[in-house]
matplotlib code that plots the C-alpha trace (Angstrom):
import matplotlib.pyplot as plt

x = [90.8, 91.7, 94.1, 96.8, 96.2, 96.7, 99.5, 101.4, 100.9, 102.1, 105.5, 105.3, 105.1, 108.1, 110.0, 109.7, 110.0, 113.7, 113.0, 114.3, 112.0, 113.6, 114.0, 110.8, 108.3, 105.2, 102.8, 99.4, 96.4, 93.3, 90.6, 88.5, 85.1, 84.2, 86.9, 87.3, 91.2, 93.4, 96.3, 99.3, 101.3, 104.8, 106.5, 110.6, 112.8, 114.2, 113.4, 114.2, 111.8, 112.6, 111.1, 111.6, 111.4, 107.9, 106.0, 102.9, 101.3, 97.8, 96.4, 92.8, 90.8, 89.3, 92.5, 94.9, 97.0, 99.5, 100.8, 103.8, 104.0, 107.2, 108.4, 105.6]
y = [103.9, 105.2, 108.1, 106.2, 103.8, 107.0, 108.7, 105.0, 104.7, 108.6, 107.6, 105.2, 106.9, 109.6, 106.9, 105.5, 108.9, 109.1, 111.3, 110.5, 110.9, 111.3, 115.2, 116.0, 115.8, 113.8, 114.0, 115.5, 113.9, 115.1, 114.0, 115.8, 114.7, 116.2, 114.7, 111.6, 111.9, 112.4, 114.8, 114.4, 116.7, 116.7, 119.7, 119.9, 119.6, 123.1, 126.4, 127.7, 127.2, 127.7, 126.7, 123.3, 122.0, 120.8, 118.4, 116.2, 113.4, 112.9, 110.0, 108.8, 107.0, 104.7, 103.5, 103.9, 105.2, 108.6, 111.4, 113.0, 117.2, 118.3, 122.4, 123.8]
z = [104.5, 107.9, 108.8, 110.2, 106.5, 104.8, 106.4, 105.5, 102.5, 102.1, 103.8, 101.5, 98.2, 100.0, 100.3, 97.2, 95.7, 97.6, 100.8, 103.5, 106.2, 109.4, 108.1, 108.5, 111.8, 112.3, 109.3, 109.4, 107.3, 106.6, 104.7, 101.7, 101.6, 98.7, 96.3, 98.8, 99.1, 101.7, 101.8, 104.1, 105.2, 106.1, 107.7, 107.3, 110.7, 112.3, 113.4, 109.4, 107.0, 103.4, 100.0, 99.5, 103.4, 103.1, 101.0, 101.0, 99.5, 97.7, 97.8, 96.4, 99.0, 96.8, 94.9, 96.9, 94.4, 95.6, 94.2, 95.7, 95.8, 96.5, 97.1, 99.4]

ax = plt.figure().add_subplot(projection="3d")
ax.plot(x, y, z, "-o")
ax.set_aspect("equal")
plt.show()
């Protein structure tokens, strides 16, 4: 799958998992060769980070399927 593929499908599974979006900034994706997934990163809103104001998404490149990993 492509990046911008992946970084869809993570807003996606966000969605779906009841964040809303439009507090955090642009994602970042990257892509793990050796385990052939992508990770997505999303990167809370404001100058004050805390626990909790970041989050990303796995998501297998093969299946599409995602995992959502909330707290970072």
């Amino acid at each position: 799958m492509s990046k911008p593929d992946a970084i869809r499908l993570a807003k996606e599974a966000a969605m779906k998992d009841g964040i809303n979006l439009s507090d955090y900034q642009r994602p970042e994706a990257r892509y793990g060769a050796d385990d052939r997934t992508w990770f997505v990163f999303f990167d809370g809103r404001g100058r004050i980070r805390a626990v909790g104001s970041h989050f990303g998404v796995y998501i297998d490149d093969q299946t599409g399927e995602s995992r959502v990993i909330r707290g970072m």
